[in-house]
mmJSON file of the N, C-alpha and C atoms, coordinates in Angstrom:
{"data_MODEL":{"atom_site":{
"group_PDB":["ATOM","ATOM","ATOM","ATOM","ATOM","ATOM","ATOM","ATOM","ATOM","ATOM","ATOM","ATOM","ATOM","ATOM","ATOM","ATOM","ATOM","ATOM","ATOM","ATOM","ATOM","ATOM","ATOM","ATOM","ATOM","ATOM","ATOM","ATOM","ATOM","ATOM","ATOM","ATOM","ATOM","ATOM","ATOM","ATOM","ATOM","ATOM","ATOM","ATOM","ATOM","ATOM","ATOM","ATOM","ATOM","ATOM","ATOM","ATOM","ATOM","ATOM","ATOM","ATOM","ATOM","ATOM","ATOM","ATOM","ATOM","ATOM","ATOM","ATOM","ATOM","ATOM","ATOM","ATOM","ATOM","ATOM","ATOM","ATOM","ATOM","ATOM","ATOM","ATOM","ATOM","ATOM","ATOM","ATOM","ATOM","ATOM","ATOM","ATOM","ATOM","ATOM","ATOM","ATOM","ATOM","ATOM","ATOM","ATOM","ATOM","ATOM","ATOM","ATOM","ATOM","ATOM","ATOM","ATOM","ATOM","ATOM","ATOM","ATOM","ATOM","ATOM","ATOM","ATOM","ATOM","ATOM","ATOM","ATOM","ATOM","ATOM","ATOM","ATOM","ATOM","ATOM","ATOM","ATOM","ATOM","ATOM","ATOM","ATOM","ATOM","ATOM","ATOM","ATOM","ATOM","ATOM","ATOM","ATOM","ATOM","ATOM","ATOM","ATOM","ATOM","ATOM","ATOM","ATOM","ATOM","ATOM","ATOM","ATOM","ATOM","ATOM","ATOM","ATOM","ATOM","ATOM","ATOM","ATOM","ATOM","ATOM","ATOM","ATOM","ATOM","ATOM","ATOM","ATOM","ATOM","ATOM","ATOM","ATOM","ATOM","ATOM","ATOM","ATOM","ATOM","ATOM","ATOM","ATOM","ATOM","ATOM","ATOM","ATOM","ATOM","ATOM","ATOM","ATOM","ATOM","ATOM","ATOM","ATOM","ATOM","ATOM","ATOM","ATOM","ATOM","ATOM","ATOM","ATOM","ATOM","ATOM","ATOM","ATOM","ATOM","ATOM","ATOM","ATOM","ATOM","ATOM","ATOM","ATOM","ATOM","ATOM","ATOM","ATOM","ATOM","ATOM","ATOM","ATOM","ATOM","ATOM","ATOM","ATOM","ATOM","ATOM","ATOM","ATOM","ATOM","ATOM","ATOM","ATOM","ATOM","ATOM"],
"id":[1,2,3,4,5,6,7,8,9,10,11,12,13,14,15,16,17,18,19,20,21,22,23,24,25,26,27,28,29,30,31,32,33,34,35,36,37,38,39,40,41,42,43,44,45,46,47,48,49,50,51,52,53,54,55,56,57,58,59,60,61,62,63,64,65,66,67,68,69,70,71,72,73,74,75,76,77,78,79,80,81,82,83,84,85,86,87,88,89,90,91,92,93,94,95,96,97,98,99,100,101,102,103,104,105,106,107,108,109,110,111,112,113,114,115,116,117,118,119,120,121,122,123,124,125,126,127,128,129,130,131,132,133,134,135,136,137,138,139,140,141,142,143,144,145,146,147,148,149,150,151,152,153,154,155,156,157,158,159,160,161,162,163,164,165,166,167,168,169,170,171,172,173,174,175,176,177,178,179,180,181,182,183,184,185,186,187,188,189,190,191,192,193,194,195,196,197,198,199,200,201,202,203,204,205,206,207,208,209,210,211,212,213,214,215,216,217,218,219,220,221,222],
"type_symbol":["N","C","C","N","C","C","N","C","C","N","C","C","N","C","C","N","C","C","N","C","C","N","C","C","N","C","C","N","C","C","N","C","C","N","C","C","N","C","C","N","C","C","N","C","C","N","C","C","N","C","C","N","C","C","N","C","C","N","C","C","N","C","C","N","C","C","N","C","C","N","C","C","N","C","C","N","C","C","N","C","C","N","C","C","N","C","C","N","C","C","N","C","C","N","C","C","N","C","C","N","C","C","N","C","C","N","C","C","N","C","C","N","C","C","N","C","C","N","C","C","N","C","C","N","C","C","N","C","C","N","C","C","N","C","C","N","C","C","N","C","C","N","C","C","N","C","C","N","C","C","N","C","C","N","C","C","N","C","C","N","C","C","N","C","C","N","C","C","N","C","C","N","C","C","N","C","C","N","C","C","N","C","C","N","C","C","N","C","C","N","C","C","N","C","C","N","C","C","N","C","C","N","C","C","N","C","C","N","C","C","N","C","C","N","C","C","N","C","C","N","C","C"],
"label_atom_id":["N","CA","C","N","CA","C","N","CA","C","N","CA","C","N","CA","C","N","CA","C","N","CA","C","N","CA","C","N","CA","C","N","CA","C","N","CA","C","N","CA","C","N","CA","C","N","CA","C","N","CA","C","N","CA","C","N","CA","C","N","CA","C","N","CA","C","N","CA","C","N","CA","C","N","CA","C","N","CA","C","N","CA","C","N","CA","C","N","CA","C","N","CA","C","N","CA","C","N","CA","C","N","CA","C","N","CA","C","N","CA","C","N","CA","C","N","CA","C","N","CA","C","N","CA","C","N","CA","C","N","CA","C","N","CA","C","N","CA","C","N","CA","C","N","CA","C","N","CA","C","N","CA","C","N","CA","C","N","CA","C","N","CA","C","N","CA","C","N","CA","C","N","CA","C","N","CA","C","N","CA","C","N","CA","C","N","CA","C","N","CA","C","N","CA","C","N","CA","C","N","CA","C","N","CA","C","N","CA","C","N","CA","C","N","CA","C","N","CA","C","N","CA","C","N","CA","C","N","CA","C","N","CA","C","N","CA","C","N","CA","C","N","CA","C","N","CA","C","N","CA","C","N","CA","C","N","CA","C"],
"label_alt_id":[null,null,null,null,null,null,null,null,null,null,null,null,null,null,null,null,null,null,null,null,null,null,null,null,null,null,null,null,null,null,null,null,null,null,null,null,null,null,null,null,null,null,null,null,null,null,null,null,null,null,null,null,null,null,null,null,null,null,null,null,null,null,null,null,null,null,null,null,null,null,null,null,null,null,null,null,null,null,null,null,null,null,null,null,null,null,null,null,null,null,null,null,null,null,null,null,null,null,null,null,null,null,null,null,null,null,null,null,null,null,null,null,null,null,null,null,null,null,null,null,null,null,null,null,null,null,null,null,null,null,null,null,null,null,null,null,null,null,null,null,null,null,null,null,null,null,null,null,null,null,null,null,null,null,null,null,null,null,null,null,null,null,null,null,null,null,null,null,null,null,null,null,null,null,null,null,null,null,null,null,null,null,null,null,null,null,null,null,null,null,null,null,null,null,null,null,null,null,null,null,null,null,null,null,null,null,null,null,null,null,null,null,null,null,null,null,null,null,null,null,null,null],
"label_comp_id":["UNK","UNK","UNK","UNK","UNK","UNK","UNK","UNK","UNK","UNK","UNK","UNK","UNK","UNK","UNK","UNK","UNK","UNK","UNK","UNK","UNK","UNK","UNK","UNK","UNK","UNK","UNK","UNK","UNK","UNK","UNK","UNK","UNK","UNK","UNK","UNK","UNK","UNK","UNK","UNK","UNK","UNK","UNK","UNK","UNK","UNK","UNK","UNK","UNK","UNK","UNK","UNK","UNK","UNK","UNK","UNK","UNK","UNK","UNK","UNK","UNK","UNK","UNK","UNK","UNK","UNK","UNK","UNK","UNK","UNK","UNK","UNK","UNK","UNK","UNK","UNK","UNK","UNK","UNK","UNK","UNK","UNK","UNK","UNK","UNK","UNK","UNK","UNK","UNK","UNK","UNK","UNK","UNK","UNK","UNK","UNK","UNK","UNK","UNK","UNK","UNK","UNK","UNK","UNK","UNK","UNK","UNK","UNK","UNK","UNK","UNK","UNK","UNK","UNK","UNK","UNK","UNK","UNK","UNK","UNK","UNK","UNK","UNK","UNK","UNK","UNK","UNK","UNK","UNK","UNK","UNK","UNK","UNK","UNK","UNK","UNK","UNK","UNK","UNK","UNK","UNK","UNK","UNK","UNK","UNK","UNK","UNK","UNK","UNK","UNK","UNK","UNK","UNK","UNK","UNK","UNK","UNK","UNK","UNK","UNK","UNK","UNK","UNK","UNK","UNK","UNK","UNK","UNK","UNK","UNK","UNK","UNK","UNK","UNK","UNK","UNK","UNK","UNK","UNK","UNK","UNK","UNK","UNK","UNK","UNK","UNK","UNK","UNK","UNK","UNK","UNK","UNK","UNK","UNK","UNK","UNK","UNK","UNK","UNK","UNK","UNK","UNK","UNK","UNK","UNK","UNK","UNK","UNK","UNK","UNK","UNK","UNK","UNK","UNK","UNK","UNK","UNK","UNK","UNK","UNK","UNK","UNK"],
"label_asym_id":["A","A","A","A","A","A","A","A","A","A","A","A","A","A","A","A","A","A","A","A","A","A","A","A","A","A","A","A","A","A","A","A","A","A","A","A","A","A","A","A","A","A","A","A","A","A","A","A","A","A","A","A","A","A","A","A","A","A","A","A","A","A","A","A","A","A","A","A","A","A","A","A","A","A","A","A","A","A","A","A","A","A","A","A","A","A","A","A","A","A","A","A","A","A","A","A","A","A","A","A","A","A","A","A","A","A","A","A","A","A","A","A","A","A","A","A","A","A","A","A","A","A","A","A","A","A","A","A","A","A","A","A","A","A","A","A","A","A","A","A","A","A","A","A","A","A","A","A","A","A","A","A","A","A","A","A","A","A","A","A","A","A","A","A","A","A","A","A","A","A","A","A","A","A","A","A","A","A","A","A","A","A","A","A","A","A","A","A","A","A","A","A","A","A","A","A","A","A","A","A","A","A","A","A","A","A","A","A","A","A","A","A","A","A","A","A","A","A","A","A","A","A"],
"label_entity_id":["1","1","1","1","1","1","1","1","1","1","1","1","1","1","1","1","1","1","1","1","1","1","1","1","1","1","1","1","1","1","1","1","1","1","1","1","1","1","1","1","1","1","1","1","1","1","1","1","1","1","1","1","1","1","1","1","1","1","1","1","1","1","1","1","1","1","1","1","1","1","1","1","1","1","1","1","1","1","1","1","1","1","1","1","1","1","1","1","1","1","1","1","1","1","1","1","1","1","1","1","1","1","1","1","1","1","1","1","1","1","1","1","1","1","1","1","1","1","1","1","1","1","1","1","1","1","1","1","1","1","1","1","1","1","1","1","1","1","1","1","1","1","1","1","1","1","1","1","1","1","1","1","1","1","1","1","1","1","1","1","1","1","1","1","1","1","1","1","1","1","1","1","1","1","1","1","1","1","1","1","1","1","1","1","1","1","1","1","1","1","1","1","1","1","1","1","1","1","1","1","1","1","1","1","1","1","1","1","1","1","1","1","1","1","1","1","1","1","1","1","1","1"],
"label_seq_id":[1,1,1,2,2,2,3,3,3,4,4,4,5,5,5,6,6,6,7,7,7,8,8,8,9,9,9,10,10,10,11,11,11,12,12,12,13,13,13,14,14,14,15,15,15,16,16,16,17,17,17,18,18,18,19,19,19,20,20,20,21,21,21,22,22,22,23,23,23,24,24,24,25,25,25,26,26,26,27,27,27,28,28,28,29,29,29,30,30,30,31,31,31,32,32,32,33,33,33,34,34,34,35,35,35,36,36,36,37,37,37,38,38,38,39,39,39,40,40,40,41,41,41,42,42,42,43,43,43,44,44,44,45,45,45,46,46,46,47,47,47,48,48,48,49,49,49,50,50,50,51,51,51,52,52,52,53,53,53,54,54,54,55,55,55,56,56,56,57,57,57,58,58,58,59,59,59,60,60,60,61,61,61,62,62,62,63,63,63,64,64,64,65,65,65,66,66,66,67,67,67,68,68,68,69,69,69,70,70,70,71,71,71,72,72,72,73,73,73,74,74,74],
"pdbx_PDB_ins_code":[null,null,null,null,null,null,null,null,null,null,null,null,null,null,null,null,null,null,null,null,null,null,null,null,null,null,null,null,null,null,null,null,null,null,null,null,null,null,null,null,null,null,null,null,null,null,null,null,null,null,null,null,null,null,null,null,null,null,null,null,null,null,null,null,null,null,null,null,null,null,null,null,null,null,null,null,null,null,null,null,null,null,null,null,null,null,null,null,null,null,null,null,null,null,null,null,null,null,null,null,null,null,null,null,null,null,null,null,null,null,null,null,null,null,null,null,null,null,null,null,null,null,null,null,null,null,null,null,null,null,null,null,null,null,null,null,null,null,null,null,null,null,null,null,null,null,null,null,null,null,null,null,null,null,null,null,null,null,null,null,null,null,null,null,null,null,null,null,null,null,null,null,null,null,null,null,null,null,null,null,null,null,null,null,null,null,null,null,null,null,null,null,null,null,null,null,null,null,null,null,null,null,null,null,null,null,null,null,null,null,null,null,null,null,null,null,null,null,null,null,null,null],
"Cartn_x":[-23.522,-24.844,-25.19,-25.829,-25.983,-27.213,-27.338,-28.59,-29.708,-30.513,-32.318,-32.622,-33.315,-33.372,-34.18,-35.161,-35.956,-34.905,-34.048,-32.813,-32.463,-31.931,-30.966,-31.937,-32.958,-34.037,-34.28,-34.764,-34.298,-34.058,-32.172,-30.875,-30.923,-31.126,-31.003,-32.018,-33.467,-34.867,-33.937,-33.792,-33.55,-32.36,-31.396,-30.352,-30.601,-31.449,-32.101,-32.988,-34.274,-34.357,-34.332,-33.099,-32.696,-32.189,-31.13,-30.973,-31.289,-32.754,-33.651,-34.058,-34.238,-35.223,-34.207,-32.728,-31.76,-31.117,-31.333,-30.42,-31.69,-30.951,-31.943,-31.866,-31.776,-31.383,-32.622,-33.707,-35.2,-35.968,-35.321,-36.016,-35.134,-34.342,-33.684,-34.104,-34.336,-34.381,-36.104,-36.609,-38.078,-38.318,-37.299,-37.17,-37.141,-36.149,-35.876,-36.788,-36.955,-38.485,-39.919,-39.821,-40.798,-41.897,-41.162,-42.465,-42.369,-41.711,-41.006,-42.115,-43.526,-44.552,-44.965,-44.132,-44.69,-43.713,-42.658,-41.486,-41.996,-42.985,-43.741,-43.836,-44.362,-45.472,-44.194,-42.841,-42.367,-42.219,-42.06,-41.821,-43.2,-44.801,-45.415,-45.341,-44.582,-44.565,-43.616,-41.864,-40.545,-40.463,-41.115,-40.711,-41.121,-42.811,-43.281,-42.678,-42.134,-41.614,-40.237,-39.684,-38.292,-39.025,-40.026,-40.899,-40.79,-41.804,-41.556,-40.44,-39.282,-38.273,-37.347,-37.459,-36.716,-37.599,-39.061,-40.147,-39.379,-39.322,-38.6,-37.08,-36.643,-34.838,-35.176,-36.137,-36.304,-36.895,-38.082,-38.46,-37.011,-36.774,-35.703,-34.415,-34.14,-33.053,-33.35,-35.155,-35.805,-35.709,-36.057,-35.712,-34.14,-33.546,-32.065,-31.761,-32.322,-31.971,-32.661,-34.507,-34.536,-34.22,-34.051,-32.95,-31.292,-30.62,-29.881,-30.076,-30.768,-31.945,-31.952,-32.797,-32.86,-31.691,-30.78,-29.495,-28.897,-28.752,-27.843,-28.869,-29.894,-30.515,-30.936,-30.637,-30.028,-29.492],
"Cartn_y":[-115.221,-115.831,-116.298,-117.366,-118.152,-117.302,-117.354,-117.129,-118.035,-117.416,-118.295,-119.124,-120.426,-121.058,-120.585,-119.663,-118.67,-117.796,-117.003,-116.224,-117.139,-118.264,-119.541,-119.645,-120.112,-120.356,-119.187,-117.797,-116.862,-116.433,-116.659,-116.4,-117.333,-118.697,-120.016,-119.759,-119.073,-119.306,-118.084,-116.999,-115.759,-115.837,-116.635,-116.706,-117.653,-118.727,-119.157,-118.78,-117.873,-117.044,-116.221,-115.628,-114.455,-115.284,-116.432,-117.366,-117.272,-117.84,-118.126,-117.335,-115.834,-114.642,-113.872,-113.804,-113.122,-113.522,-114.921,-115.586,-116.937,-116.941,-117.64,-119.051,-119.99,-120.915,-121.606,-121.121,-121.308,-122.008,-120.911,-120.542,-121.809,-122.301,-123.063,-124.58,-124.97,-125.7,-125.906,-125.27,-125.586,-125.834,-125.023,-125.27,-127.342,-127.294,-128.194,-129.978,-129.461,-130.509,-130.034,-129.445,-129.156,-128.426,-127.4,-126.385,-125.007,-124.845,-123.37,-122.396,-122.673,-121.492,-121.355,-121.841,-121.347,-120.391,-120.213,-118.898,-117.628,-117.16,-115.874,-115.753,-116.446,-116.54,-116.771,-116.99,-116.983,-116.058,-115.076,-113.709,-112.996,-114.013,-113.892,-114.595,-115.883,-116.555,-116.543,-116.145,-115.888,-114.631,-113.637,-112.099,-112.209,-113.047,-112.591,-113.699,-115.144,-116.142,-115.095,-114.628,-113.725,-112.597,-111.855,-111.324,-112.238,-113.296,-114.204,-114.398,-114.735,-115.653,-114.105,-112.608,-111.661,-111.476,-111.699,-111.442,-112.514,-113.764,-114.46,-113.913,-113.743,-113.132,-112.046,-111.496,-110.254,-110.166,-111.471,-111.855,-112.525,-113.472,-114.254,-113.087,-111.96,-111.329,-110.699,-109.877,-109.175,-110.323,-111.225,-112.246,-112.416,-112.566,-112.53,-111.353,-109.976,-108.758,-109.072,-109.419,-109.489,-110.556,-111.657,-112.387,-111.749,-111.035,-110.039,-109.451,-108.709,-107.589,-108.487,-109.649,-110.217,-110.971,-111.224,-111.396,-110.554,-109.243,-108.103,-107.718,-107.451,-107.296,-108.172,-109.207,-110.109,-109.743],
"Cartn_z":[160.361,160.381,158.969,158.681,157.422,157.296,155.946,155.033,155.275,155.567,155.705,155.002,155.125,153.604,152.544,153.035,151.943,151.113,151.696,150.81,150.014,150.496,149.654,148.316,148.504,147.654,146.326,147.246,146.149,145.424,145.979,145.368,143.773,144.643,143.344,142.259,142.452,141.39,140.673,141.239,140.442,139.424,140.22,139.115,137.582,137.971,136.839,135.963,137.178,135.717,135.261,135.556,134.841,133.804,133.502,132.84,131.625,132.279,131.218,130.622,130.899,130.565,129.598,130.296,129.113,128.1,127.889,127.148,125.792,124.765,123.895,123.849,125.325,125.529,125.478,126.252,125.98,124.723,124.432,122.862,121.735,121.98,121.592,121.913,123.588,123.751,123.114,123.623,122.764,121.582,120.574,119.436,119.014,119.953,119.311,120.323,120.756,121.487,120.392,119.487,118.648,119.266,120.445,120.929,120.655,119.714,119.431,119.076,118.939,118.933,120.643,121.593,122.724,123.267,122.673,122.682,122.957,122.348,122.743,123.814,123.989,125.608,126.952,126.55,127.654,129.127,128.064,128.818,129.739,129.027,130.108,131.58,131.219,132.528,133.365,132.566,133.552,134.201,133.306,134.425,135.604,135.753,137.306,137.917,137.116,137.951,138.598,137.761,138.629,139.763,139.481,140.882,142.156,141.791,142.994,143.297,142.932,143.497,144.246,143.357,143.822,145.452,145.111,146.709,147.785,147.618,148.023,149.028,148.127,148.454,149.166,149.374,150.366,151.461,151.188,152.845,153.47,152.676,153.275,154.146,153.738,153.827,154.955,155.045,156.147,157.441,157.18,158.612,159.058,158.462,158.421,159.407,158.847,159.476,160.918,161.18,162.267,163.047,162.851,163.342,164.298,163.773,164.155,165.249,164.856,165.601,166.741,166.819,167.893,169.019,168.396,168.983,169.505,168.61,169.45,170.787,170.706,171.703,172.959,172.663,173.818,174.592],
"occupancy":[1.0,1.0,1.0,1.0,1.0,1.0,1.0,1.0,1.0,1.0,1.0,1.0,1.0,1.0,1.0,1.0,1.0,1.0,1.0,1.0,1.0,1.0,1.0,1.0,1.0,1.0,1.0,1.0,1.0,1.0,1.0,1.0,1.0,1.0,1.0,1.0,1.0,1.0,1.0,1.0,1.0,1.0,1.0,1.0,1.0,1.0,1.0,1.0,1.0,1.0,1.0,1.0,1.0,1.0,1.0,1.0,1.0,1.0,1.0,1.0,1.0,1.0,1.0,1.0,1.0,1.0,1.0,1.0,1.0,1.0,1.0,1.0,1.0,1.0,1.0,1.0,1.0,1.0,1.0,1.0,1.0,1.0,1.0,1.0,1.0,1.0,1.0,1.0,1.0,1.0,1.0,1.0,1.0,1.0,1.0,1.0,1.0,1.0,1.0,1.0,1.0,1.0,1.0,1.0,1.0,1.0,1.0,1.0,1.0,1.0,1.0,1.0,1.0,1.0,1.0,1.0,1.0,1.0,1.0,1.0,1.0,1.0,1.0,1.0,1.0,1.0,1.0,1.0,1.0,1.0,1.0,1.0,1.0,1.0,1.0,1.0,1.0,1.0,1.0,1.0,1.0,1.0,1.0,1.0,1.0,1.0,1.0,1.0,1.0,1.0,1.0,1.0,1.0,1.0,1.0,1.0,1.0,1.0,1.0,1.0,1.0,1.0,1.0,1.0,1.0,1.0,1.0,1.0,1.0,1.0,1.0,1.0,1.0,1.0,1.0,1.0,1.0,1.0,1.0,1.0,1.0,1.0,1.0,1.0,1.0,1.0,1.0,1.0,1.0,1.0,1.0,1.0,1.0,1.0,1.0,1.0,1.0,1.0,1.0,1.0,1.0,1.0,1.0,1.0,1.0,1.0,1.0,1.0,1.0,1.0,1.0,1.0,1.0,1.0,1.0,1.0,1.0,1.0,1.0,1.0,1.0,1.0],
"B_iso_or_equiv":[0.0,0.0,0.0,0.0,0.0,0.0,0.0,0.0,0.0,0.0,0.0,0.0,0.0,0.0,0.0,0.0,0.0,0.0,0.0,0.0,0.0,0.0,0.0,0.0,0.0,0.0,0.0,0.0,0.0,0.0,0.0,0.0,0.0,0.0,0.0,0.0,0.0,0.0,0.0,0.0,0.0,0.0,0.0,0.0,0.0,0.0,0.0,0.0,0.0,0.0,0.0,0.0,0.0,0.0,0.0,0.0,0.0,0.0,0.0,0.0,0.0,0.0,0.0,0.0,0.0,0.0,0.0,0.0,0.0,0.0,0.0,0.0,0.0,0.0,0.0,0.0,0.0,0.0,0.0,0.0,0.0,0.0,0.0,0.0,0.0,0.0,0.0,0.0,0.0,0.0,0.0,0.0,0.0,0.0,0.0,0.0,0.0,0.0,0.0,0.0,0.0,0.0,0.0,0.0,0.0,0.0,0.0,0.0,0.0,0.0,0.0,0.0,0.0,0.0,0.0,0.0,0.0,0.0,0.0,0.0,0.0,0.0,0.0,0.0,0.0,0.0,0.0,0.0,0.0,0.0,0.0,0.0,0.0,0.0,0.0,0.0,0.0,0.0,0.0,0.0,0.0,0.0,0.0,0.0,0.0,0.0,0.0,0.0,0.0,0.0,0.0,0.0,0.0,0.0,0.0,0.0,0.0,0.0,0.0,0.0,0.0,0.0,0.0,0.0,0.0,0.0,0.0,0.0,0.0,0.0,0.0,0.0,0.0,0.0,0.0,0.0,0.0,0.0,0.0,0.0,0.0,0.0,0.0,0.0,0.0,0.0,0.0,0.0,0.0,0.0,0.0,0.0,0.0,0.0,0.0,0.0,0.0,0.0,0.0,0.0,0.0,0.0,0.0,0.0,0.0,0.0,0.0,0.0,0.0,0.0,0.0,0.0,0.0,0.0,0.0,0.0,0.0,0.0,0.0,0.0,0.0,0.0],
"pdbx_formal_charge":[null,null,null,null,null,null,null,null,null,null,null,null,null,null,null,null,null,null,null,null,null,null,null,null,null,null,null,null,null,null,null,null,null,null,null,null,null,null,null,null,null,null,null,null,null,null,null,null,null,null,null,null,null,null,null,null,null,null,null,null,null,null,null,null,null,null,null,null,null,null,null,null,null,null,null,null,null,null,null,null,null,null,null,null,null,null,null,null,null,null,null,null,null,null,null,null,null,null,null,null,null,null,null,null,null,null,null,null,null,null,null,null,null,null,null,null,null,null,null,null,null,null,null,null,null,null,null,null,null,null,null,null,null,null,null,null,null,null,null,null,null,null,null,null,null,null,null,null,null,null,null,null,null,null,null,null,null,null,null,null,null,null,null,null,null,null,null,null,null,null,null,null,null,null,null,null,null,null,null,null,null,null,null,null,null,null,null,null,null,null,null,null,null,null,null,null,null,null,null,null,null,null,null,null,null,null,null,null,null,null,null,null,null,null,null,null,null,null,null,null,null,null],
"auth_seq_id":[1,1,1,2,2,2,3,3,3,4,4,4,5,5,5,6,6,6,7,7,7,8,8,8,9,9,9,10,10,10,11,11,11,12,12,12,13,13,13,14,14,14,15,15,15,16,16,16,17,17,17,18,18,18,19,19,19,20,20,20,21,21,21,22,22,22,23,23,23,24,24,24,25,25,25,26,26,26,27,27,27,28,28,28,29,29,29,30,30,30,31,31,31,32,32,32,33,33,33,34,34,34,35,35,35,36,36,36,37,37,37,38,38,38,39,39,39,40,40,40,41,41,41,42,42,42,43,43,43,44,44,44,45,45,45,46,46,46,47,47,47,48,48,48,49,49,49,50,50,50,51,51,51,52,52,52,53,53,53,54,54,54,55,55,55,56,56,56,57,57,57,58,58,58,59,59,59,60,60,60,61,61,61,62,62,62,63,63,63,64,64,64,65,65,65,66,66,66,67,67,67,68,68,68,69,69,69,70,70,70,71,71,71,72,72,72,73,73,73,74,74,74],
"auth_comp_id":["UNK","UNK","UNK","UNK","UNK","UNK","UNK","UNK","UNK","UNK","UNK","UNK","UNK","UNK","UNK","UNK","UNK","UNK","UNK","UNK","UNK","UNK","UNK","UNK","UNK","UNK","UNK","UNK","UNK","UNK","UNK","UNK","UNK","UNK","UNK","UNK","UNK","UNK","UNK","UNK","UNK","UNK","UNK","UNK","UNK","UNK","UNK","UNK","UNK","UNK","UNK","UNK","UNK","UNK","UNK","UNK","UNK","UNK","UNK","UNK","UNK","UNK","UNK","UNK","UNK","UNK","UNK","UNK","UNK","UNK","UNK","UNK","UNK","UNK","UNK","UNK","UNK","UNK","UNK","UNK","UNK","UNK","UNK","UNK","UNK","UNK","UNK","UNK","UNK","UNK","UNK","UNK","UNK","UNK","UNK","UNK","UNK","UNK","UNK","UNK","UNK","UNK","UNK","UNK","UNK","UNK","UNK","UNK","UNK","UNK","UNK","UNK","UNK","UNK","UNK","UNK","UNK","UNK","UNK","UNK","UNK","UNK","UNK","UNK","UNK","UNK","UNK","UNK","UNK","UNK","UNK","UNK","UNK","UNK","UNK","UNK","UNK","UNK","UNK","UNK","UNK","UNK","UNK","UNK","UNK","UNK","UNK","UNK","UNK","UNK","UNK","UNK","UNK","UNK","UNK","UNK","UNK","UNK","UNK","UNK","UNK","UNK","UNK","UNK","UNK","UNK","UNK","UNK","UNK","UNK","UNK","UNK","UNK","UNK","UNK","UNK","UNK","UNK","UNK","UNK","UNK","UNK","UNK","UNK","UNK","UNK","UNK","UNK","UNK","UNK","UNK","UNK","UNK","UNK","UNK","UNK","UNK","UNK","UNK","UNK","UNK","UNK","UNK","UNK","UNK","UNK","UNK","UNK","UNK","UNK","UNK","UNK","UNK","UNK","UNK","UNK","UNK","UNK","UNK","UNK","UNK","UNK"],
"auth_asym_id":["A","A","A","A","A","A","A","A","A","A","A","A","A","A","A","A","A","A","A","A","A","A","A","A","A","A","A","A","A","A","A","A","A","A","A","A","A","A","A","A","A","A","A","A","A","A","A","A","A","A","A","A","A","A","A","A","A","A","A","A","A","A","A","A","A","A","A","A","A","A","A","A","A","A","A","A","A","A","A","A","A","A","A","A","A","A","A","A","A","A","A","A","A","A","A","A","A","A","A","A","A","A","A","A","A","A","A","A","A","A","A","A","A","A","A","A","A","A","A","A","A","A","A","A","A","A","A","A","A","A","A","A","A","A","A","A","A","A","A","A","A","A","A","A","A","A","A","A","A","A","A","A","A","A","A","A","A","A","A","A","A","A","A","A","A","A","A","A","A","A","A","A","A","A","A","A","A","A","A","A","A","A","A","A","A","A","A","A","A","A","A","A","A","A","A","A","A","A","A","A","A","A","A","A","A","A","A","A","A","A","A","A","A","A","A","A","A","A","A","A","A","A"],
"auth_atom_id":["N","CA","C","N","CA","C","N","CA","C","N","CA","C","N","CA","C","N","CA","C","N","CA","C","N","CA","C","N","CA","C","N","CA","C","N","CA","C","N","CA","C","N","CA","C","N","CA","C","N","CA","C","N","CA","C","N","CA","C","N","CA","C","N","CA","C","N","CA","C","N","CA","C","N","CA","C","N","CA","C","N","CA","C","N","CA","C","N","CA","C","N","CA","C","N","CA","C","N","CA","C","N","CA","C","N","CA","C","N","CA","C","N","CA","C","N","CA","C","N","CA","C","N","CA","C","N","CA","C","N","CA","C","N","CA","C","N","CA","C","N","CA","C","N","CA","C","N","CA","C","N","CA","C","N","CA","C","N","CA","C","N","CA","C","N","CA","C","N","CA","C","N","CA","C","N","CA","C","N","CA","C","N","CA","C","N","CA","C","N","CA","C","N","CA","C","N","CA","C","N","CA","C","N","CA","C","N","CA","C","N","CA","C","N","CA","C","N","CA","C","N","CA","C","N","CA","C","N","CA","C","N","CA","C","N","CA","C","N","CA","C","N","CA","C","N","CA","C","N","CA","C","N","CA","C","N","CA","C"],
"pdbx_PDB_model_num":[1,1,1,1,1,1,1,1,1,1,1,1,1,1,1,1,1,1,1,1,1,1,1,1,1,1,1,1,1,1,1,1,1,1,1,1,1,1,1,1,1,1,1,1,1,1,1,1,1,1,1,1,1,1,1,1,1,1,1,1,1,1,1,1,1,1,1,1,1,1,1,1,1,1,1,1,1,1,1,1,1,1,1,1,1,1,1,1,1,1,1,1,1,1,1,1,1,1,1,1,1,1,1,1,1,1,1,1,1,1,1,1,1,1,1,1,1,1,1,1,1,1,1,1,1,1,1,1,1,1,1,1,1,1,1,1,1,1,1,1,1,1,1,1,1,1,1,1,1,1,1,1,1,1,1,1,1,1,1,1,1,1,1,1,1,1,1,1,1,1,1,1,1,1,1,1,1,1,1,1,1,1,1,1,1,1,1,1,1,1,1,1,1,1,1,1,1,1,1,1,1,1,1,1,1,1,1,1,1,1,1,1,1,1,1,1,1,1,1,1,1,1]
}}}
């Protein structure tokens, strides 16, 4: 059974920003677009963006399961 397109979705936000959140690629690229005093402030806006996208991957996964659920019991 394929993955929900909410899982798909997820899968894809979370892996980016974890990306973004572990690595000083950010912080670089801003640097160099001349926004590098908004570097601080990232970590207020990617952690809960990775919340959502992990909330995401878990509805998506819970339908998946009852999806299942509903087939075997067919």
């Amino acid at each position: 059974m394929k993955l929900p397109r909410l899982a798909r979705l997820g899968i894809i936000g979370t892996i980016l920003t974890c990306v973004a959140c572990f690595t000083p690629v950010a912080v670089i690229l801003l640097g160099g677009i001349g926004l590098a005093t908004w570097a601080g402030y990232l970590d207020y806006n990617l952690f809960p963006l990775l919340a959502v996208f992990i909330g995401l991957l878990a509805v998506g996964l819970i339908q998946r399961r009852r999806g299942k659920k509903q087939v075997e019991g067919s």
